[in-house]
C-alpha positions in Angstrom: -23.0 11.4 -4.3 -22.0 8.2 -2.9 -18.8 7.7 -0.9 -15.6 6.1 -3.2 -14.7 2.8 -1.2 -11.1 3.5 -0.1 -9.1 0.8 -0.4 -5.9 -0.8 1.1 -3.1 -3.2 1.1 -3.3 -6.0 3.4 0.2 -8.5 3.5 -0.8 -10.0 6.6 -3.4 -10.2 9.4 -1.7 -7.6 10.8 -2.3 -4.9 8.9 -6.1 -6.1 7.2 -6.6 -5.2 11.5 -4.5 -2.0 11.0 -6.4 -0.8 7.8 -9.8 -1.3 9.4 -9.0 0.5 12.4 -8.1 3.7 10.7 -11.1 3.8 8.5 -10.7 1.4 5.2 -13.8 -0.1 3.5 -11.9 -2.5 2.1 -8.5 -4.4 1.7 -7.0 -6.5 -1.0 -4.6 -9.5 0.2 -3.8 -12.9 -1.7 -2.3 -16.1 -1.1 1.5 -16.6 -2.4 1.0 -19.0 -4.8 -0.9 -17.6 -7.3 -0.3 -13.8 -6.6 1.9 -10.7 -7.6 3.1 -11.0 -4.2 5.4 -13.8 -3.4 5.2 -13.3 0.8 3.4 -15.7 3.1 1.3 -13.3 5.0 -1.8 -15.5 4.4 -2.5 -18.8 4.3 -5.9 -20.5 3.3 -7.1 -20.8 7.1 -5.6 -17.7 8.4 -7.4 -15.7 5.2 -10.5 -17.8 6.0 -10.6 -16.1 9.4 -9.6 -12.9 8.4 -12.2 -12.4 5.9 -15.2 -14.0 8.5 -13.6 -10.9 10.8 -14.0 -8.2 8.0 -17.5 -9.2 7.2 -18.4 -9.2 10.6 -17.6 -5.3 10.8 -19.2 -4.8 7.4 -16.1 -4.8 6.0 -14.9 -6.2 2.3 -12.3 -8.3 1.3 -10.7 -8.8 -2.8 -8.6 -11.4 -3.1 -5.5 -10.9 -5.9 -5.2 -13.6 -8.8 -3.0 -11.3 -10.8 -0.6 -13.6 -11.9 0.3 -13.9 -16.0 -0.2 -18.0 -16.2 2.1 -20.6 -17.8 1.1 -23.9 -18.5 2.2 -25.2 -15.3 0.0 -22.9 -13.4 -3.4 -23.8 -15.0 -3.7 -27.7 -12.9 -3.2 -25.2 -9.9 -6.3 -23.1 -10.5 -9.1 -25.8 -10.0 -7.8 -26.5 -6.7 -7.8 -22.7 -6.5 -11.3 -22.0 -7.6 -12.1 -24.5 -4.6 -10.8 -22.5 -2.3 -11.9 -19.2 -3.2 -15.3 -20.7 -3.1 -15.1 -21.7 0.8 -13.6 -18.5 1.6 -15.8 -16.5 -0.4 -14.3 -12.7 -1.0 -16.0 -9.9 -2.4 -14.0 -10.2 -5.3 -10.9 -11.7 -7.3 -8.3 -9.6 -8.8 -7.1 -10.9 -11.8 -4.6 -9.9 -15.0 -4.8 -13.2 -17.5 -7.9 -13.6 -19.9 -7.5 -16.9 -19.6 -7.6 -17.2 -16.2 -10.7 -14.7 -16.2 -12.8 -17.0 -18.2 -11.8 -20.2 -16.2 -12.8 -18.3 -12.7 -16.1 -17.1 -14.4 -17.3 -20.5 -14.9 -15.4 -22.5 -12.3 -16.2 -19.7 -9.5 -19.6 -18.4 -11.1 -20.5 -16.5 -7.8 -17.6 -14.4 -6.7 -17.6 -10.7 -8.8 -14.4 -10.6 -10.9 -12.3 -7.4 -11.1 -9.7 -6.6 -13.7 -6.1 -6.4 -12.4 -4.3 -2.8 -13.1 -1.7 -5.0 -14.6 -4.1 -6.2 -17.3 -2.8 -2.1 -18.6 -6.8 -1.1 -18.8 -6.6 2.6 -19.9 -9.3 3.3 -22.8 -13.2 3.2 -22.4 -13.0 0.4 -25.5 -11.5 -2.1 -23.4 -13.6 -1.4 -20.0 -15.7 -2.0 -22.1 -14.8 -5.4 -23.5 -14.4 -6.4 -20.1 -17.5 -5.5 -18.9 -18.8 -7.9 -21.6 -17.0 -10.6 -20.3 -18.8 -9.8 -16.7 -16.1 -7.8 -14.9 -17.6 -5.9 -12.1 -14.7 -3.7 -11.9 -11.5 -2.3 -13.8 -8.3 -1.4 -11.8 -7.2 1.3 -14.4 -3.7 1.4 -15.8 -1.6 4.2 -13.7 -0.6 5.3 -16.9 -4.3 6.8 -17.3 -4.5 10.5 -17.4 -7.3 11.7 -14.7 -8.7 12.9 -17.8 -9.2 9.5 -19.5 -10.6 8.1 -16.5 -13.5 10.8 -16.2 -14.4 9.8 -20.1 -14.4 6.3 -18.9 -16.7 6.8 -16.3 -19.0 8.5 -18.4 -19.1 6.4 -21.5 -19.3 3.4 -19.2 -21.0 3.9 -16.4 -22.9 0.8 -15.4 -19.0 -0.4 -15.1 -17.8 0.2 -11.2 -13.4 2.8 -11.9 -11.4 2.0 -9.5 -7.8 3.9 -9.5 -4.5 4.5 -7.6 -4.3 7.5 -6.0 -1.0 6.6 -3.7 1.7 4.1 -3.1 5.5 3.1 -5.1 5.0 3.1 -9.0 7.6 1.5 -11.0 9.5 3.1 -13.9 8.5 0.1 -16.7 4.7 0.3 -17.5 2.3 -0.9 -15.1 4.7 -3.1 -13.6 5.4 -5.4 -16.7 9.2 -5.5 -15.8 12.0 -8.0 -16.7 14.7 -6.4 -15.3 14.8 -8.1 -11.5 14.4 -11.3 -13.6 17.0 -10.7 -16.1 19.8 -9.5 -12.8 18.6 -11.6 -10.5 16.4 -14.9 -11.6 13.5 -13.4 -9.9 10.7 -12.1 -11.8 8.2 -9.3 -10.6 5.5 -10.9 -12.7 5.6 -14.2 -10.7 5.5 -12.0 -7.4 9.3 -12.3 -6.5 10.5 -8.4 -7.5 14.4 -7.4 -6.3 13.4 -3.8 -6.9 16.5 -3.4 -9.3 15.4 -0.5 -10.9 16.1 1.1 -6.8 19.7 0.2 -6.7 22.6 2.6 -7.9 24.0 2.5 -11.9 27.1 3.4 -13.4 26.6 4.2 -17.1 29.2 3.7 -19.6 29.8 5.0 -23.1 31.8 3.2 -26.1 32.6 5.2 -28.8 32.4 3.6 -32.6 36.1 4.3 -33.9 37.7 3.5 -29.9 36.7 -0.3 -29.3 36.7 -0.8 -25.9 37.5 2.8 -24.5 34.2 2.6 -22.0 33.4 6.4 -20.4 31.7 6.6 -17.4 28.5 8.7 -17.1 28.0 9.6 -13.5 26.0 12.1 -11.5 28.2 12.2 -8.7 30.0 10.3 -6.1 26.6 8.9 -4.9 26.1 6.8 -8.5 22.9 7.4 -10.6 19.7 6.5 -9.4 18.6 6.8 -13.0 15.2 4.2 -12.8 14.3 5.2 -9.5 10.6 6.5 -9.6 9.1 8.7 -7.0 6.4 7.8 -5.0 2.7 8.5 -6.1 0.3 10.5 -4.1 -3.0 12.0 -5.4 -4.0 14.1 -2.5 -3.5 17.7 -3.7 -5.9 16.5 -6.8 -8.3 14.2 -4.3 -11.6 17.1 -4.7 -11.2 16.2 -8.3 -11.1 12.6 -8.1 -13.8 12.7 -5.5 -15.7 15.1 -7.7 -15.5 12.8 -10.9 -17.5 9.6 -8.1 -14.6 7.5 -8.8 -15.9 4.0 -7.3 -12.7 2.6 -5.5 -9.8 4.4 -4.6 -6.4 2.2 -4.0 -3.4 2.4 -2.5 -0.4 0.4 -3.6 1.7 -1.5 -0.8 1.0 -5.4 0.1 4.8 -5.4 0.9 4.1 -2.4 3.2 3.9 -2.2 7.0 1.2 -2.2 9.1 2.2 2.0 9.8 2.0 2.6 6.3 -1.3 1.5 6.1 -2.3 3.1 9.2 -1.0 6.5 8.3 -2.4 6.0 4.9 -5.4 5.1 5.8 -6.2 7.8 8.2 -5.0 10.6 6.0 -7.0 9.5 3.2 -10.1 8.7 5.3 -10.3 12.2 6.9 -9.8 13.6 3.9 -12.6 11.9 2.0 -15.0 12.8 4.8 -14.0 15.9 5.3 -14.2 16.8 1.6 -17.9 14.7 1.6 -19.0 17.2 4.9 -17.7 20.7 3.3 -16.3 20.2 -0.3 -16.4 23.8 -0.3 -13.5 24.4 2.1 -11.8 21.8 1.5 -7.9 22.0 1.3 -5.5 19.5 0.8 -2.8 20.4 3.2 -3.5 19.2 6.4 -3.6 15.6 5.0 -0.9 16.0 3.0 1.5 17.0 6.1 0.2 13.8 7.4 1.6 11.9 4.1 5.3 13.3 4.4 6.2 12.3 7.8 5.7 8.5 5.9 9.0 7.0 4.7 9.3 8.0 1.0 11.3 8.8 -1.9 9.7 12.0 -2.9 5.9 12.5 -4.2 4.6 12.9 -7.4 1.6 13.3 -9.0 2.6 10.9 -11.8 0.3 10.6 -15.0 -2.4 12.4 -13.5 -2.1 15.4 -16.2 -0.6 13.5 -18.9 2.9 12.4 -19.0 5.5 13.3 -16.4 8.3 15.0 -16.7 12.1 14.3 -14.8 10.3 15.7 -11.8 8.6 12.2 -11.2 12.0 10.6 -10.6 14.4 10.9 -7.8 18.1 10.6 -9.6 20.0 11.5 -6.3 18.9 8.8 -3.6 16.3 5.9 -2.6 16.3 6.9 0.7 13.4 8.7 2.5 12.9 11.7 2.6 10.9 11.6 6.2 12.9 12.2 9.2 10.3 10.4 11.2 10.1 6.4 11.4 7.9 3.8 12.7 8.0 3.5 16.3 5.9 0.7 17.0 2.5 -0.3 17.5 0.1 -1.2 20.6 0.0 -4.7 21.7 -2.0 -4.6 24.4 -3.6 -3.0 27.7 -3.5 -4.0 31.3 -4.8 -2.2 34.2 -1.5 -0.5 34.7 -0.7 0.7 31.1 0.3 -0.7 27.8 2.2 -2.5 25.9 4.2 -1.7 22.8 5.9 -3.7 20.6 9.0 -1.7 18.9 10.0 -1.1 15.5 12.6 1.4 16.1 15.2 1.9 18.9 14.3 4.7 21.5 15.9 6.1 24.5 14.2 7.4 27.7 13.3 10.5 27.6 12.0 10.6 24.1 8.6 11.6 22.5 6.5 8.6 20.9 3.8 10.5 18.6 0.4 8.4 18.7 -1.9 8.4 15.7 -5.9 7.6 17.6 -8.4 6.1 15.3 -10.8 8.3 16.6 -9.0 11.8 16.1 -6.7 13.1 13.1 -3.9 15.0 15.8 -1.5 13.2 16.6 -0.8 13.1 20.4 2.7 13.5 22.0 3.6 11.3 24.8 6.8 11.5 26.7 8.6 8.6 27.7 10.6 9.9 31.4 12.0 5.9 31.5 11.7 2.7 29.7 10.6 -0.4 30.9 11.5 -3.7 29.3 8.5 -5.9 28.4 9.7 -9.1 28.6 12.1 -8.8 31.7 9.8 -5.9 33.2 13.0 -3.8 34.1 14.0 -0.2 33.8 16.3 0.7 30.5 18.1 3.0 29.2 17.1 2.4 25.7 14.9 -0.3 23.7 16.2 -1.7 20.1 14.0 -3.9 17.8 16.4 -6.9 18.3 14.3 -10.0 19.4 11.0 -11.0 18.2 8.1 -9.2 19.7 10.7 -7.0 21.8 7.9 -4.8 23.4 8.2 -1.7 26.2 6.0 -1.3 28.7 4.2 2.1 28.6 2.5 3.1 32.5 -0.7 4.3 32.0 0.3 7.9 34.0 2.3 8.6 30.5 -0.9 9.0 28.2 -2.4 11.7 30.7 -5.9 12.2 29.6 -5.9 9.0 26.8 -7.9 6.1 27.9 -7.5 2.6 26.4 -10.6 3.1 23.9 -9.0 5.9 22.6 -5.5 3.7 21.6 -6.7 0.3 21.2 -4.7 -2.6 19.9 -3.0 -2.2 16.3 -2.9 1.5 17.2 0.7 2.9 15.8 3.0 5.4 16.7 5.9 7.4 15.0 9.1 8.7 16.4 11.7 11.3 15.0 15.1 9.5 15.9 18.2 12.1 16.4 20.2 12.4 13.1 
């Protein structure tokens, strides 16, 4: 049985680097103006580069078209097709029929894949895709696990690729109006306020007393009443792995470089850990891994069928994690290395490494700070100026060499409540 590619979210150079380094196959990035993603991460010359880099170390790259057109977007896709012909990705990502057929014949060479948010979740309509020449179907996240095995085996010559972790949203597969009818911004041009994350008061009018509104709360914290859990698939991924699923996908272009790190890694180890001894197997170890990551709660969403309450977090959108990015690797010199920081810390504190080339993290104690830029001894580092970075002395890794952490590598850090 042949390895699923695993699959992540790349918003910037950054973490395409990051997701390579801790074990993906494959990323999926776009360029802001015609993608369900509205930040500048990439541009045409920086994704040109990027995607020469990821081929070089066998590596693939899908661009995203996902975009729902309007008239005014259909003079832009010409120039478009042009440029996804220089830059020449493994694949294009796209939602719109109409935009499907123009790419097929104005960008003949380049595999097509159909967008989750084209709501693919029957065998029928893989299977009118397939006719059309898609090379892959993103399935709905509505799609039962059950569903999806029939789909692979009534179409098989047709390559499944699912979600199996990342934010879901509470409207169906991300077809939302609500940031655009609160804010002007609308998630299916890219530009999503995440509304459906912010606190409600609920009111109730009754027929015969006119303007006599009752408030429906929870409690004094408000009602989190949209606000979806996040998705993770790893206490089911011996199934998934089990059914040869092509691609598995995890959600988060609008993520962090750490959150594709830690995803990566957990998901990685557990693929080929499950591909070496399926028989012992258990999924654990690599779940533990998944809850020190910011998040609002797991849940195994429509794997089974339709959720329940369970899949929803009413109370909070806070995480959950008491552990936070601390900051990532910058660079080595002789001496020791540099960090750039994402979260204040103090002397004397313990920074957690995550190695590409092991799954434990390793603890290493920070006795003093030193200041990257003025090269000084602190009492404590904050993530205030750009590229605010602390030096790291090479003594304080003990037995870790620079191979072992090299640049891109993150670490995590459990600030004191």
């Amino acid at each position: 049985m042949k390895k699923p590619e695993l699959l992540l979210p790349a918003g910037s150079p950054e973490a395409m680097q990051t997701a390579f380094l801790y074990g993906a196959d494959a990323v999926y990035c776009g360029l802001p103006s015609l993608s369900l993603r509205a930040g500048k991460g990439f541009d045409a010359d920086t994704l040109a580069q990027a995607i020469l880099q990821a081929h070089g170390q066998g590596k693939k790259v899908y661009l995203t078209l996902n975009l729902f057109s309007r008239n005014g977007d259909v003079e832009r896709l010409e120039e478009f097709a042009g440029t996804v012909n220089k830059l020449r990705p493994d694949g294009l990502i796209i939602s719109d029929p109409g935009v499907f057929m123009f790419m097929k014949e104005h960008a003949p060479e380049i595999p097509l894949h159909v967008s989750t948010q084209a709501n693919v979740g029957s065998w029928l309509t893989v299977d009118f895709w397939r006719s059309l020449g898609a090379k892959v179907c993103v399935l709905s996240r509505e799609t039962p696990f059950e569903d999806i095995c029939e789909i692979k085996r009534k179409i098989p010559d047709m390559k499944i690729e699912m979600f199996i972790h990342g934010a879901m949203c509470m409207s169906y597969s991300g077809r939302c109006l609500l940031s655009s009818f609160m804010t002007g911004r609308s998630a299916n041009r890219g530009k999503c306020a995440h509304a459906c994350r912010w606190k409600y008061k609920f009111y109730l009018e009754e027929e015969q007393r006119p303007g006599e509104f009752l408030p429906v709360e929870e409690d004094d914290r408000g009602t989190y009443i949209l606000n979806s859990k996040d998705l993770c698939l790893m206490p089911y991924l011996d199934r998934i792995l089990s059914a040869g699923i092509d691609l598995l996908k995890v959600e988060g272009r609008n993520k962090t470089p750490y959150y594709v790190a830690q995803t990566a890694r957990a998901y990685r180890r557990a693929i080929d850990d499950w591909f070496n001894n399926p028989e012992e197997w258990r999924s654990e170890k690599y779940q533990a891994e998944l809850d020190t990551l910011q998040n609002r709660g797991y849940t195994t969403a429509f794997f089974n069928g339709l959720p329940d309450a369970a899949a929803q977090n009413y109370e909070t959108t806070q995480s959950l994690s008491p552990w936070r990015n601390a900051g990532v690797i910058s660079g080595w010199t002789p001496e020791g290395a540099d960090m750039i920081v994402y979260q204040k810390i103090k002397a004397g504190d313990t920074l957690y490494f995550l190695p590409p080339d092991r799954f434990e993290s390793v603890p290493v104690v920070l006795p003093w700070l030193i200041d990257g830029f003025t090269k000084k001894e602190v009492p404590a580092l904050s993530p205030g100026r750009i590229g605010q970075s602390v030096f790291i002395p090479k003594d304080f890794f003990k037995a870790l060499k620079p191979e072992n952490l090299p640049v891109f590598t993150v670490a995590r850090v459990k600030p004191e409540s």
